[in-house]
C-alpha positions in Angstrom: -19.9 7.4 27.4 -23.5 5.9 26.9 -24.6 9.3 25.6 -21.6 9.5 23.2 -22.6 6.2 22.0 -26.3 6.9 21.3 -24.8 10.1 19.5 -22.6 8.9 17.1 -25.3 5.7 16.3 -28.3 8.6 15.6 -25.6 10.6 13.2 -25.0 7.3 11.2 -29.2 6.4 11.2 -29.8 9.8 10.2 -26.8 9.9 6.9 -27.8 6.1 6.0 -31.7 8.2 5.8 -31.2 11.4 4.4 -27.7 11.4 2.9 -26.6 10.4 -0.8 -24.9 6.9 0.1 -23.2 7.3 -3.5 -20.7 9.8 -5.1 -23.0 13.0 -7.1 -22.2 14.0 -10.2 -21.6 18.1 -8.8 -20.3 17.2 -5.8 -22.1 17.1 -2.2 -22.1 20.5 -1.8 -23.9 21.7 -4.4 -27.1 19.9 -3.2 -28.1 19.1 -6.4 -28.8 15.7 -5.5 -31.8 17.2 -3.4 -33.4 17.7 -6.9 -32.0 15.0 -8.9 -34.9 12.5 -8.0 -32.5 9.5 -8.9 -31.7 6.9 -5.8 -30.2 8.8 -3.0 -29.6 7.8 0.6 -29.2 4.3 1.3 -32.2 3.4 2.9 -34.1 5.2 -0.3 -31.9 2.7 -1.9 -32.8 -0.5 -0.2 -36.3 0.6 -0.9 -36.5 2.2 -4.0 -34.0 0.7 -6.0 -33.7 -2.9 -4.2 -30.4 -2.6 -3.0 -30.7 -5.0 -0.5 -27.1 -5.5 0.3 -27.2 -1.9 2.2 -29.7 -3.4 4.7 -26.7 -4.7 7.4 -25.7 -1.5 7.5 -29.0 0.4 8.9 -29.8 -2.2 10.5 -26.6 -2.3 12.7 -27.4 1.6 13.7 -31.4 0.6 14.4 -30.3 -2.5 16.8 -27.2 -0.5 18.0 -29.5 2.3 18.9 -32.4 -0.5 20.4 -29.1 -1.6 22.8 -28.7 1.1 24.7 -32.8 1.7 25.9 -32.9 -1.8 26.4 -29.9 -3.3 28.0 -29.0 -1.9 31.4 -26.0 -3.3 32.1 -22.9 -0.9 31.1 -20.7 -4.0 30.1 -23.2 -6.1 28.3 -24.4 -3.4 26.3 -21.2 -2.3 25.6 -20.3 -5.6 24.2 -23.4 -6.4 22.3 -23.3 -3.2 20.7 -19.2 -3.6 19.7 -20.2 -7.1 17.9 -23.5 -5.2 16.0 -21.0 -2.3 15.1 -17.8 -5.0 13.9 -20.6 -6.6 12.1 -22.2 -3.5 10.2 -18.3 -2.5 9.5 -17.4 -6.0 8.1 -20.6 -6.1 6.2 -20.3 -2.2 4.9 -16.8 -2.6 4.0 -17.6 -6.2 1.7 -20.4 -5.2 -0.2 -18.5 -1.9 -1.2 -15.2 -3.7 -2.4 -17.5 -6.9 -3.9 -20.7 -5.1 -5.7 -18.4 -2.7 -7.7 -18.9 -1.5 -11.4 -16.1 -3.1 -13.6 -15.8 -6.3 -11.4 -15.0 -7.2 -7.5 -12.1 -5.1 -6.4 -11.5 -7.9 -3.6 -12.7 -11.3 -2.9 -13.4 -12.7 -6.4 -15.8 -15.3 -7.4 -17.8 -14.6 -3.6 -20.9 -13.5 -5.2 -22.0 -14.1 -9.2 -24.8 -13.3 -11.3 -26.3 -9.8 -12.3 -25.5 -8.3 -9.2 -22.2 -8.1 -9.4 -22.0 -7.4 -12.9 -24.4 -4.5 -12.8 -22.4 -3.0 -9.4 -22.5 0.0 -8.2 -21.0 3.8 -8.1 -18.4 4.7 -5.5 -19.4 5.1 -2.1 -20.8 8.6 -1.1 -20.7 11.1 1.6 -23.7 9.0 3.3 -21.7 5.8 3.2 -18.6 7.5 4.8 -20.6 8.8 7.6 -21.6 5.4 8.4 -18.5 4.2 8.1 -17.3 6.5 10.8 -20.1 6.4 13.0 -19.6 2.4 13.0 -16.3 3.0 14.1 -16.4 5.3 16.6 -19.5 3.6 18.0 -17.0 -0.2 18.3 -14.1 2.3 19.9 -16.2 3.8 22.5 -18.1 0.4 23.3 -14.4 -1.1 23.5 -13.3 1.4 26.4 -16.5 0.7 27.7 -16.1 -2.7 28.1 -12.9 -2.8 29.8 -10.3 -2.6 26.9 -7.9 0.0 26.8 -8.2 1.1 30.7 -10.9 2.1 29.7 -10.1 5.1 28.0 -12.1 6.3 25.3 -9.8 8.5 23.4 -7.4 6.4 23.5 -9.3 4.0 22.1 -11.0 6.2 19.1 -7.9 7.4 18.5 -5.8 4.3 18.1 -8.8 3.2 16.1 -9.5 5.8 13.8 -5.5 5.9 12.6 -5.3 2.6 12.5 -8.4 2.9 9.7 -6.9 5.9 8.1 -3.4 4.3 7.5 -5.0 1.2 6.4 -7.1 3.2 3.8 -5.0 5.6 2.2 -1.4 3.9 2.8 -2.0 -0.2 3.0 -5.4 0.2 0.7 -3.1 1.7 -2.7 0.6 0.3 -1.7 -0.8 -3.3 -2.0 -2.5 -2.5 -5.2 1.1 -1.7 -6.7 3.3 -4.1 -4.6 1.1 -6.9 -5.5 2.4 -6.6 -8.7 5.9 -7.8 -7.7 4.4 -11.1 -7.2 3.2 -11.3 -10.5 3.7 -14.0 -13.1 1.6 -14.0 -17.1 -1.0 -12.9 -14.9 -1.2 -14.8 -12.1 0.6 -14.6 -8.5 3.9 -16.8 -7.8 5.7 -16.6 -4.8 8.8 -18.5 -6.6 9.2 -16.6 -9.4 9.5 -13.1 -7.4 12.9 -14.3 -5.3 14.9 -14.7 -8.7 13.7 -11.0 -10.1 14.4 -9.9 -6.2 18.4 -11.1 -5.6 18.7 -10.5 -8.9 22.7 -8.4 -9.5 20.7 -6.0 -11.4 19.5 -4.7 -8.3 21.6 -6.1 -5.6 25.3 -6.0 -8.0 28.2 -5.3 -5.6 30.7 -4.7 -9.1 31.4 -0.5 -7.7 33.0 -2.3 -4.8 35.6 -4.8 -6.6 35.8 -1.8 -9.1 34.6 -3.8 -11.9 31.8 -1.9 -12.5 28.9 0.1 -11.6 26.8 -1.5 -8.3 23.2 -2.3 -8.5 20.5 0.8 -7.7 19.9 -1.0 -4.4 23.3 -1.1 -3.1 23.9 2.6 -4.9 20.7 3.8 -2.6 21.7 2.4 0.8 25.4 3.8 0.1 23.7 7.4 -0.6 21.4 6.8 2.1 23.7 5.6 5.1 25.8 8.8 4.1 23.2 11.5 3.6 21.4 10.4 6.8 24.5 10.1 8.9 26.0 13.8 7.7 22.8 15.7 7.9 22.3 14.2 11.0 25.8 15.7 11.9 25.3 19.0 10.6 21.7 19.3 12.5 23.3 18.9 15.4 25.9 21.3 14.7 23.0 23.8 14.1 21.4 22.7 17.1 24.2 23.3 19.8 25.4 26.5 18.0 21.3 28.0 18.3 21.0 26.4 22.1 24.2 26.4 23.7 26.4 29.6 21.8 26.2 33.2 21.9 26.4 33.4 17.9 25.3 36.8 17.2 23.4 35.9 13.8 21.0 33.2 14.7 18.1 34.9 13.3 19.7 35.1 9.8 21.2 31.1 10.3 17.1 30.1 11.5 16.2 31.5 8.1 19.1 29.9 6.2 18.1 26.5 7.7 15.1 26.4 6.7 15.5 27.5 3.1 16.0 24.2 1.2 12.8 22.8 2.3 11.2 25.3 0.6 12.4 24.8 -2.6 11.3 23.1 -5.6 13.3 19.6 -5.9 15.2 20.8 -9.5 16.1 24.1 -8.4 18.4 23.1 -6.3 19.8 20.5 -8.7 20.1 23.5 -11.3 21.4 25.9 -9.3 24.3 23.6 -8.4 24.8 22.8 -12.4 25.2 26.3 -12.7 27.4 26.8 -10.1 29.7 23.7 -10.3 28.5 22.3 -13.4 30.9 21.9 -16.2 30.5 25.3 -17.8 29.9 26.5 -14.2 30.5 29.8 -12.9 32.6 28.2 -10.1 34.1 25.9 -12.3 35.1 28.7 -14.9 36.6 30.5 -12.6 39.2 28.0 -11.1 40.0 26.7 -15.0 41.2 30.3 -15.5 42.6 31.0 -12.5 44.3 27.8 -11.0 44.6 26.1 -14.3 42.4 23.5 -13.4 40.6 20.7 -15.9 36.8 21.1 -16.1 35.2 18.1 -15.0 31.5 16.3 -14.5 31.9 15.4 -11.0 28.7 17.2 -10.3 27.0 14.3 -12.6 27.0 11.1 -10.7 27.1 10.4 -6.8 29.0 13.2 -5.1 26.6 15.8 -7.2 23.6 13.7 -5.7 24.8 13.3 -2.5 26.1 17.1 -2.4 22.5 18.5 -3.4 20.7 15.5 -0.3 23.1 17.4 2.0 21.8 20.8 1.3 18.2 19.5 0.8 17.8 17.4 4.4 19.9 19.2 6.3 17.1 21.3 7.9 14.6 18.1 8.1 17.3 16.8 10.7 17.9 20.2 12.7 13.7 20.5 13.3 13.7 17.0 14.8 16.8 17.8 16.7 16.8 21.5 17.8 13.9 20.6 20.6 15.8 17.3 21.8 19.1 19.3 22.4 16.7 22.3 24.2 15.3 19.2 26.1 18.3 18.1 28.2 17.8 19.6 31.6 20.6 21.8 32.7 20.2 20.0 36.4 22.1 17.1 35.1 24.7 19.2 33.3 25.4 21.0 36.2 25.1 17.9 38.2 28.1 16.6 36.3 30.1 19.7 36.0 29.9 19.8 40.1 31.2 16.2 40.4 34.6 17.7 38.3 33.7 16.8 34.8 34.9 19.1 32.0 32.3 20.8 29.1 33.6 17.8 26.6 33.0 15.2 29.6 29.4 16.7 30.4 28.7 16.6 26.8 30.0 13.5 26.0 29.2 11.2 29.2 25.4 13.1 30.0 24.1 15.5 27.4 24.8 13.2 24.3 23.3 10.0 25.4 20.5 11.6 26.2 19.7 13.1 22.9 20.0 9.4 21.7 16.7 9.5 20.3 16.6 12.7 18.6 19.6 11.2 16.5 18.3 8.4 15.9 14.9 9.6 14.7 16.7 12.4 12.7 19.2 9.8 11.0 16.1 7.5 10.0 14.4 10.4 8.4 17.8 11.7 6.6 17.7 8.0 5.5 14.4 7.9 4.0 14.5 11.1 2.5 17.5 10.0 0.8 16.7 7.0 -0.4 13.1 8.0 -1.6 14.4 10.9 -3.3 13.4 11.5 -6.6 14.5 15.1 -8.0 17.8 15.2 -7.3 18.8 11.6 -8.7 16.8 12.7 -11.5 18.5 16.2 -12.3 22.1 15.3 -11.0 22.6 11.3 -11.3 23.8 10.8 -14.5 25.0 7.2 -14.8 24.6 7.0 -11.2 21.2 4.6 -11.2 19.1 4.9 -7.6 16.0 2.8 -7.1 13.7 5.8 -7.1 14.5 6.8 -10.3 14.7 3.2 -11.7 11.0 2.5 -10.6 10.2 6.0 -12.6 11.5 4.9 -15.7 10.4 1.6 -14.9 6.4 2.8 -14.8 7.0 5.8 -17.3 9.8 4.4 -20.0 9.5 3.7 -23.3 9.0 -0.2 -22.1 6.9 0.4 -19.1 7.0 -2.5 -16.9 4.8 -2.3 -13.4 5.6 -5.4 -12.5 10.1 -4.6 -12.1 8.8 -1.5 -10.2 7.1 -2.9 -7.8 9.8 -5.1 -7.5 12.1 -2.3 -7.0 9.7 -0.7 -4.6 10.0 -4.2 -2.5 14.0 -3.9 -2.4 13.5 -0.1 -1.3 10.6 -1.1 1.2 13.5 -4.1 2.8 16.2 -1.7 3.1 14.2 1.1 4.9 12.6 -2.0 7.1 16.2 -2.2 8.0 16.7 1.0 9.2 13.9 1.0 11.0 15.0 -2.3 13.2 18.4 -0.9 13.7 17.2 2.5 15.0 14.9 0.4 17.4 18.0 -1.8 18.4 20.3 1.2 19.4 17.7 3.4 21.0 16.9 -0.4 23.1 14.3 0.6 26.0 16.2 2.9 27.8 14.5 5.9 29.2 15.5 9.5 28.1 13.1 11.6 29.7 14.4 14.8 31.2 11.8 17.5 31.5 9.2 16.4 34.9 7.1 18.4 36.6 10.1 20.2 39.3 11.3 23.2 38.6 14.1 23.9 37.0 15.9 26.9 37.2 19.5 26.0 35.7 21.5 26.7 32.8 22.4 25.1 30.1 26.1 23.9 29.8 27.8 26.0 26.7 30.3 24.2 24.7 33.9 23.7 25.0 35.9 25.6 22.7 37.1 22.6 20.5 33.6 21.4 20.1 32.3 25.0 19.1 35.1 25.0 16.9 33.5 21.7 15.4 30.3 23.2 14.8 31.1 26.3 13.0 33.6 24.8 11.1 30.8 22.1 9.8 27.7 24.8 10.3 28.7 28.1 9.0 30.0 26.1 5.6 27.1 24.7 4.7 25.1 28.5 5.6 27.5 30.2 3.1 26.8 27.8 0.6 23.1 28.2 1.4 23.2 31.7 0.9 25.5 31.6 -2.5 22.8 28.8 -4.2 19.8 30.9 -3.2 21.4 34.2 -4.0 21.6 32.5 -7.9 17.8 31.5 -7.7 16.9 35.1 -7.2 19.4 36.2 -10.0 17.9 33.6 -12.2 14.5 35.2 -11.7 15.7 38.5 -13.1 17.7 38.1 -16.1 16.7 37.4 -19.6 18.4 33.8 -19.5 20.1 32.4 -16.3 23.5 31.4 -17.8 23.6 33.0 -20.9 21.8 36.5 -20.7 22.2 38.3 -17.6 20.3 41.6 -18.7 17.7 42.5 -16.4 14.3 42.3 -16.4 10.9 41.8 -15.0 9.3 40.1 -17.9 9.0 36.4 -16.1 7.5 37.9 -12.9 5.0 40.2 -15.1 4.1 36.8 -17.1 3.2 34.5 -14.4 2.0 36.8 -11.5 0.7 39.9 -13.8 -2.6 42.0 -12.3 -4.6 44.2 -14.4 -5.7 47.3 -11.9 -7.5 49.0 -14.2 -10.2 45.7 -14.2 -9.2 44.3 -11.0 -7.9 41.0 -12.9 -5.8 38.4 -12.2 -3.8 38.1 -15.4 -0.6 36.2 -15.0 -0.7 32.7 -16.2 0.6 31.3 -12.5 -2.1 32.4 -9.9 -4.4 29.4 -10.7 -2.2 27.1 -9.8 -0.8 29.2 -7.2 -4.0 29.6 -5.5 -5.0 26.5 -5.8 -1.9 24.9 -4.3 -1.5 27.3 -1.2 -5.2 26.2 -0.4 -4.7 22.8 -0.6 -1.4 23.3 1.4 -2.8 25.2 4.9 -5.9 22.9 4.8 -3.3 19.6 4.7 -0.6 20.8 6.8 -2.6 20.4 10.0 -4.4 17.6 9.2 -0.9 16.3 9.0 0.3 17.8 12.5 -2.6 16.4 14.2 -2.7 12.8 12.9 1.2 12.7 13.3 1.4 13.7 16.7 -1.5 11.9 17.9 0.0 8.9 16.7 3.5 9.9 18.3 1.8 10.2 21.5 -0.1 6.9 21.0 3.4 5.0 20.5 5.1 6.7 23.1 2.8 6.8 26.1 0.2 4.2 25.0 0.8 0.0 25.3 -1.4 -1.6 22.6 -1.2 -5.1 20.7 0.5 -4.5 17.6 1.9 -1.0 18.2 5.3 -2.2 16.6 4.3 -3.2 13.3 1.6 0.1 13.6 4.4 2.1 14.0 6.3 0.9 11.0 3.1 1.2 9.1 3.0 4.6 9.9 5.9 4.7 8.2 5.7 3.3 5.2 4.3 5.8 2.4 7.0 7.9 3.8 9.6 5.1 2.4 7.8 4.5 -0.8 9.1 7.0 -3.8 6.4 9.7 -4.6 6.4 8.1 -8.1 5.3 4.6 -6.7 2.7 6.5 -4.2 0.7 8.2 -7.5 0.7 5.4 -9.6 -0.7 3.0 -6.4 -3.5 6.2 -5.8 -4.3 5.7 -9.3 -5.0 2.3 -9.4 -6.2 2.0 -6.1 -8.9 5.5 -6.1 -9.6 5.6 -9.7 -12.7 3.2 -9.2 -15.2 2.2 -6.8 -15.4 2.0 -3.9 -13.6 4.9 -3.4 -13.2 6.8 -6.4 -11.1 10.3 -6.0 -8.9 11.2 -9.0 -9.2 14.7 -10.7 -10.6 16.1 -7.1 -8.3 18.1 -4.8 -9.0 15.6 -1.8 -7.0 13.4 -3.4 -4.1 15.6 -3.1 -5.0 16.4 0.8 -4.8 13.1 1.3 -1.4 12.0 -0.1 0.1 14.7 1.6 -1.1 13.9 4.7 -0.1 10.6 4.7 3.3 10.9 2.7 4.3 13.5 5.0 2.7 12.4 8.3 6.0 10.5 9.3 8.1 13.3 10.4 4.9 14.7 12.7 5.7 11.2 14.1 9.0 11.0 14.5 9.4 14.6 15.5 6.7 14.0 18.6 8.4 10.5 19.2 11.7 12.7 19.7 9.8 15.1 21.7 8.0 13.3 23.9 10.6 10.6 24.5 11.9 13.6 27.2 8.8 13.9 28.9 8.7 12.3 32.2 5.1 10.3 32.2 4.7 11.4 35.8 3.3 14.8 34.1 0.6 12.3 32.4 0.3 10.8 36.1 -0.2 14.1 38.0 -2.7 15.1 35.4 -5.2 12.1 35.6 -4.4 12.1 39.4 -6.4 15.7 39.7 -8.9 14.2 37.8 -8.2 15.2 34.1 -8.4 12.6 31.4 -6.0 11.7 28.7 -7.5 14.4 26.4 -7.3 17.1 28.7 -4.0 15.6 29.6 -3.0 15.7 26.2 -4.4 19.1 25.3 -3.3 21.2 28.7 -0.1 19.4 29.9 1.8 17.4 26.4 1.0 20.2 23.5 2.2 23.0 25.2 5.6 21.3 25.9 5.5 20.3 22.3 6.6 23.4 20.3 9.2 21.9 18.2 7.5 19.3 17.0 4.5 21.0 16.2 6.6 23.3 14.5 8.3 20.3 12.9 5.3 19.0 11.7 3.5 22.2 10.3 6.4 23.2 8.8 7.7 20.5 6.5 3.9 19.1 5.5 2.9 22.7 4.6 6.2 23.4 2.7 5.9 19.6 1.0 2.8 20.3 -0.1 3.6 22.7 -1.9 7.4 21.9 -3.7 6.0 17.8 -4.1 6.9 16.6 -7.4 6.9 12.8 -7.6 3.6 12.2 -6.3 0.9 14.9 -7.2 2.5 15.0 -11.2 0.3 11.6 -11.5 -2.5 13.2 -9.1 -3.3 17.0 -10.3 -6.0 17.7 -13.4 -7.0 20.4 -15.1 -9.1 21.9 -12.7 -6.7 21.2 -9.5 -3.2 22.1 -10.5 -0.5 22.4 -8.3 2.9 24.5 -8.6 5.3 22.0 -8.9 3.2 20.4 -12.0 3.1 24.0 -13.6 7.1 24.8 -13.1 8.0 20.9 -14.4 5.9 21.9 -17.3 7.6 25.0 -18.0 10.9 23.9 -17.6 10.0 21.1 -20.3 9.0 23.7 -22.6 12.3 25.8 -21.6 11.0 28.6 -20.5 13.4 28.4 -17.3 12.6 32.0 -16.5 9.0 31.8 -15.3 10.4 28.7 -13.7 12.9 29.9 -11.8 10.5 33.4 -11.1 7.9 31.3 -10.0 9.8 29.6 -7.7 11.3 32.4 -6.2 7.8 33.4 -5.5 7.2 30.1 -3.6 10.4 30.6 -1.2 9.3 34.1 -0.3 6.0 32.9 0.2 6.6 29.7 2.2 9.4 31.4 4.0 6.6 34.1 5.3 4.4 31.2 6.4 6.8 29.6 8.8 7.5 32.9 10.0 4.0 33.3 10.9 3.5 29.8 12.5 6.8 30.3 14.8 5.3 33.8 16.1 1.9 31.4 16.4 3.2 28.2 18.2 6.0 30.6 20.2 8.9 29.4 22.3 8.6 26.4 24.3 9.3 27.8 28.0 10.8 24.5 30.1 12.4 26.7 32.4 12.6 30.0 33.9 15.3 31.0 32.0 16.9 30.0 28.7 20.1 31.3 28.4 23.2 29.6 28.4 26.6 29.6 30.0 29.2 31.5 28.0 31.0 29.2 25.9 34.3 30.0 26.4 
């Protein structure tokens, strides 16, 4: 470990020496700072330019790097050099959020005079070398010195996410949340309680029928139901794909996965169209049954019947590799001491998926309540606190300050849910795939329960189908709703190719381009931080992993609205300065959808006896050879989880990136919003058709990639009747 020391302390010497410590005007890349001959790396800064505040941070890599000749002792050298690295860190990290342009972003009043006033640009690709090589340097020198067991990816790893979340999901939440707390100006922690409890948010009028409730109350109702049914209809899914015989899985897999592949209005549109008022549905019972046309689509059971088709398939990915988990040798176990199929099921197979439930009902729960589209297209005078803190920021009286306030309620209610998941899951263990073979069956279901899951499954798949069969329509008529003449005129217009040049002439394949690029380089970015911190909370024991894990959390439960606006204010200006680039966007979707990579592995590896970890450091692998050779490989759900939903989100994200994209890096979902704005619905609706097919195709490819997770010799299972 000595030698990975010494290398990551010369990479940070050599970037503080050669690299450009501050942002370039054309980017790093274009190494046209080479010929700029205006300050560069930091130490021609400190030099050059008198920047003397940068001197901490080469000086921590030249004593760091005069540690390890000159100390012998392993554990003294590690701990000298983890104080010289906390140091260069603490140091790095003030001067960048002190010695800004505009003002101190933190820490006011700690240094005056022209230094402060002057400041300086936003920190470079030299100063985020450092930064790194800082870190990694104080993680490595911790295992070294005993913390940890000594383990040095575990270390670097809880230690680099721990940096990340606090960067890019503490760093730009506090920015808006602070807000709340704000009074003429200045903080007050007495005047937030009143605007807090106030009946505006928390009103419980719906319930005495005396009125409408407050958006809080509204959000947990929609949430507690949205996250309990989808949870109910995942596992339907789930048992009919691992324990039937159904003949059309393939065309169900396919069906399951469509609504998270769809653009948040089209959805929304497709059901107006459908049940809407003027509605083809609705039209046709009014003339054949007689009955009244109504606007029941417009309030809560149009929102809540739109979240059921839109997070259904979020809960069946968490849950289809829990159910394929349970190990057929205690179903048969059971069955041999006399229990029935609805005993084995009940007493054995269900407890034991315990956490896959829970997981998937916390995520239906969040996705509900931090749902922005639907709400938007379908709630009417139904008020939700996502689309209150929109109108709040956006309206024609825009008021931060009431939504951050509203961001706090939403932010206590998904706390919440959070605690009571942790309660009802308690500490009980739920592993169930070790290291002995296992050569058994899986128990099929009892005919009432397969009864149960068709009768809730197959439903929802024929409604599926109907909804998406109208988005293709849509694409290929002159006006969805009023014109159904065909055409190809909305295809022609936004994806259009001129062979006799060679030219891409539709007006949609810049942003289309663009936004598939961006999606397959932050998809598994988001797999790999999402797992990795799933396996750190599940097989790891750290200080603080409780309130880490909820952190991890937490941009997930913020609205996408509330997640822009706080990148905004927070990345706009030094220190870190990242609007109108597309890393921006890589990075909120990494970190907005990291959480179900978490809560997917959590789910996952929950079933994995640790005596598999055991036997794997016992022949002498460590925990990343461990990790890489023994956990992945049993990890095919998630990872297909994880891939999946943060490659489709990326692309069909609305809320967050419409505050986030620019000119030069727009995405999809910014382009259809626009169009649909200027009514042109049918290069909308073409365009997203485009997106399904194309999204749809991806996560075809990644399942032929990851494959079929193989836990036992065979995977059939036992007739069901």
């Amino acid at each position: 470990m000595k030698r990975t020391v010494y290398a990551w302390l010369l990479l940070g010497l050599m970037s503080f020496v050669f690299l450009p410590w501050h942002m370039t005007r054309d980017g790093f890349t274009s190494f046209q700072w080479l010929n700029d001959g205006s300050p560069s790396s930091g130490l021609f800064m400190v030099l050059e330019a008198s920047n003397w505040w940068l001197i901490p941070t080469g000086l921590a890599f030249v004593a760091s790097l005069l540690v390890q000749f000159f100390v012998a002792a392993p554990v003294a050298r590690a701990k000298i050099t983890l104080a010289i690295a906390v140091m260069g860190l603490f140091a790095t990290v003030l001067q960048g959020l002190v010695i800004v342009v505009n003002g101190p972003r933190a820490f006011t009043g700690l240094l005056s005079g022209e230094i402060v006033q002057a400041g300086q640009q936003s920190m470079g690709i030299g100063a985020a070398v450092c930064l790194i090589s800082l870190l990694f340097a104080f993680s490595v020198s911790l295992s070294q010195s005993g913390k940890g067991q000594g383990d040095a990816f575990v270390t670097s790893t809880i230690a680099l996410i721990i940096s990340l979340v606090a960067v890019f999901v503490f760093f730009p939440v506090m920015h808006i949340l602070i807000r709340a707390f704000e009074v003429d100006g200045s903080l007050s922690l007495i005047g937030f309680f009143p605007r807090f409890f106030s009946s505006e948010i928390w009103g419980l009028n719906c319930l005495i029928g005396a009125g409408s409730c407050g958006p809080a109350i509204n959000s947990l109702i929609l949430a507690t139901m949205t996250g309990a049914g989808t949870t109910a209809l995942g596992l339907s899914f789930a048992l009919i794909f691992t324990r039937t015989d159904f003949k059309a899985k393939k065309l169900l897999r396919i069906l399951t996965v469509l609504p998270i592949i769809t653009p948040p209005f089209v959805i929304g549109l497709a059901l107006i169209l459908l049940f809407g008022r003027t509605g083809a549905v609705t039209e046709f019972f009014a003339e054949m049954f007689g009955m009244e046309k109504t606007r029941w689509l417009y309030g809560f059971w149009g929102v809540y019947f739109a979240q059921m088709l839109s997070f259904t398939p979020i809960a069946f990915l968490v849950l289809i590799g829990v159910v394929q988990g349970v190990s057929p040798s205690v179903e048969e176990a059971s069955q041999t001491l006399d229990a029935d199929r609805w005993q084995t099921f009940r007493y054995v197979s269900l407890p034991l998926m315990r956490p896959g439930i829970a997981n998937a009902f916390l995520l239906g729960f969040i996705e509900s309540i931090a749902d922005f589209g639907n709400p938007l297209v379908l709630g009417g005078n139904f008020s939700v606190l996502s689309t209150d803190i929109f109108f709040a920021i956006v309206g024609a009286v825009a008021s931060p300050t009431k939504a951050a306030v509203l961001a706090v309620a939403l932010l206590t209610l998904t706390l919440s849910a959070f605690m009571l998941q942790r309660m009802w899951l308690g500490k009980k263990s739920y592993a169930t795939i070790t290291g002995k073979a296992d050569s058994g069956q899986n128990a099929g279901l009892n005919p009432v329960l397969r009864f149960i899951c068709y009768a809730t499954a197959l439903p929802w798949a024929a409604l599926t189908l109907v909804v998406y069969s109208m988005i293709i329509f849509g694409s290929f008529v002159k006006l969805w709703g009023y014109n159904h003449s065909f055409t190809l005129d909305h295809y022609i217009r936004a994806f259009g190719f001129d062979f006799s040049r060679w030219r891409f002439t539709g007006v949609a394949w810049d942003s289309y381009f663009t936004t598939l690029s961006i999606a397959t380089i932050a998809a598994p970015l988001t797999a790999i931080i999402g797992l990795a911190t799933a396996y750190l909370l599940v097989r790891q024991k750290f200080w603080g992993k409780e309130a880490f894990e909820f952190s991890t959390m937490l941009s997930f439960a913020v609205p996408g609205t509330v997640i822009g606006v706080s990148y905004i204010m927070a990345f706009n200006f030094a220190p870190i300065e990242l609007t109108g680039t597309s890393i921006i966007l890589i990075i909120v979707f990494v970190f907005r959808n990291m959480p179900v990579g978490v809560r997917g592995g959590i789910a996952a590896m929950s079933q994995l006896d640790k005596s598999l970890d055991e036997a794997s450091i016992t022949l002498g692998a460590n925990s990343f050879t461990t990790v890489r050779r023994v956990i992945l490989p049993l990890m095919g759900p998630a990872i297909m989880a994880a891939l999946t939903y943060s490659f489709v989100r990326a692309i069909t994200a609305v809320s967050a990136v419409i505050f986030l994209v620019s000119a030069r890096h727009n995405m999809a979902t910014s382009f259809i919003v626009g169009r649909v704005e200027n009514g042109e619905f049918g290069i909308a609706i073409a365009y997203s058709a485009v997106l399904i097919i194309t999204m749809l195709t991806a996560i075809l490819i990644l399942q032929g990639l990851i494959g079929v997770r193989r836990l036992r010799r065979t995977d059939r299972v036992q007739p069901s009747a």
